[in-house]
N, C-alpha and C positions, 0 to 999 in steps of 0.2 A: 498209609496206603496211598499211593498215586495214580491216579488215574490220566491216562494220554489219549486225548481224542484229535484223529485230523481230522475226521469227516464230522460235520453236525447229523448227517444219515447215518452213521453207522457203519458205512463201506468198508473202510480202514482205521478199526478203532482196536488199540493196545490195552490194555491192563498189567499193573505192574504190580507186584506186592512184593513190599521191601522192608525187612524188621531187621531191627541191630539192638545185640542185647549181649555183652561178654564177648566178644568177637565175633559171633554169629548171624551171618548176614545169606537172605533169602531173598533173591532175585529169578522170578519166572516169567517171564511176560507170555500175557493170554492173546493171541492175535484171532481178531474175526475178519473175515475177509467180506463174508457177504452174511450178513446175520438172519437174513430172509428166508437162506436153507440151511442155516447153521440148526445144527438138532441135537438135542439134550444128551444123544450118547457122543458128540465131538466134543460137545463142552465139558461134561464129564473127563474125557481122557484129558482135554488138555486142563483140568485141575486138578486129576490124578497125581502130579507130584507135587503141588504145594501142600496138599492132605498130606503126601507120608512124609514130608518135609515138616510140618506142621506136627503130625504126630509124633516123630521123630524128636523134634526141639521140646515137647510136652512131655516126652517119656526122661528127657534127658535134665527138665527142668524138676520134674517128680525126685529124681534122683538126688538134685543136691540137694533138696530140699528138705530130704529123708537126713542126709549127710549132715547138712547145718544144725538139723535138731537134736541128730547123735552128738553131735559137739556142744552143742549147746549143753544139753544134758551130764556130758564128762566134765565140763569147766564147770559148770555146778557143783556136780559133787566132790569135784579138787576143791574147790574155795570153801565149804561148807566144810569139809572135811579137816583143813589150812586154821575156818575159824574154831573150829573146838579143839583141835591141838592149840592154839595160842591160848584160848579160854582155860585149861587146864594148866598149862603151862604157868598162867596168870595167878591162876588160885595157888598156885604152889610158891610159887615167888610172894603172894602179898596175902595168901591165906590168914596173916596173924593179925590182921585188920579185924576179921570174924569172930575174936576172940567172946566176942559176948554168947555167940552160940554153947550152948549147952552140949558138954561129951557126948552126951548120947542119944543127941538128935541128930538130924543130916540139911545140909544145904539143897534145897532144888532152886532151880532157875531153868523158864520155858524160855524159848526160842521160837519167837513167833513168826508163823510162815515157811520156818525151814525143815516142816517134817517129813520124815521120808516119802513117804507117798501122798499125792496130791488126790484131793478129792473134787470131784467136780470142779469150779471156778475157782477154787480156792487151797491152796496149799496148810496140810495140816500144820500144827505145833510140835514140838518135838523138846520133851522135857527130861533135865537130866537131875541125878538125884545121889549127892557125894555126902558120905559120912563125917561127920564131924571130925571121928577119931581118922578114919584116914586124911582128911585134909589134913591135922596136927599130923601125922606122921608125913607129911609129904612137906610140909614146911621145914620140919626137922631134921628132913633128908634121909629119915628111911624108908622112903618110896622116893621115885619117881614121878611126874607127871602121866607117862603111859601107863605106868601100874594104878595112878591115881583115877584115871580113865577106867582100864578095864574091871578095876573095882568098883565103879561106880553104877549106876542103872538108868539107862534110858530108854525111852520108848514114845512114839508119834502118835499123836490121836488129832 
């Protein structure tokens, strides 16, 4: 904000309010001529358009702000989404490392932080939970990694 005074009395004193922020730039200047009869309903009008200017740049700053966190949000669940297709993918390609697992038990591995819905401060877990014998069929290549997914069972807590 700058403030321009030529008089130390007040005779001929400017106000300028000036913000720059993305290209948006707010230039009103406030003139008093004689502040002795200047009265609350002149000063009103003349700050009547830095308010809807003001409110204007506030409604319009609410906006991207809404915008930034829908994106934000999409690029999350693309990456999230990115790591447990590779996570699968993995298990299927090097699943015969797990050979110690027992047929007819199942693999779970938690995912901490990245569960669906967040709770308060803090983002739940999100544990997934693949059968042994499907991992052996997907190393063997009668599945898939996506069939080894939607056969599998997850869920966020």
């Amino acid at each position: 904000m700058f403030l321009n005074i030529s008089d130390a009395l007040g005779t001929d004193l400017t106000a300028q309010f000036r913000h720059k922020r993305g290209g948006i730039s707010l230039h009103h200047p406030v003139q008093f001529r004689n502040t002795r009869q200047l009265t609350a309903v002149a000063l009103m009008q003349q700050l009547s358009p830095i308010r809807e200017e003001a409110l204007t740049l506030a409604a319009d700053l609410k906006e991207r702000a809404a915008q930034a966190e829908t994106e934000f949000a999409d690029q999350w669940q693309r990456d999230l989404t990115s790591l447990e297709e590779e996570l699968y993918a993995s298990l299927c390609a090097y699943g015969e490392t797990l050979e110690l697992i027992p047929a007819d038990e199942s693999l779970s591995f938690v995912l901490k932080g990245l569960g669906d819905e967040p709770t308060g401060a803090r983002r739940t877990d999100k544990v997934h939970i693949v059968l042994r014998s499907d991992l052996s069929r997907c190393v063997e290549g009668g599945i898939d990694w996506p069939q080894l997914r939607s056969g599998s069972v997850s869920y966020s807590y």
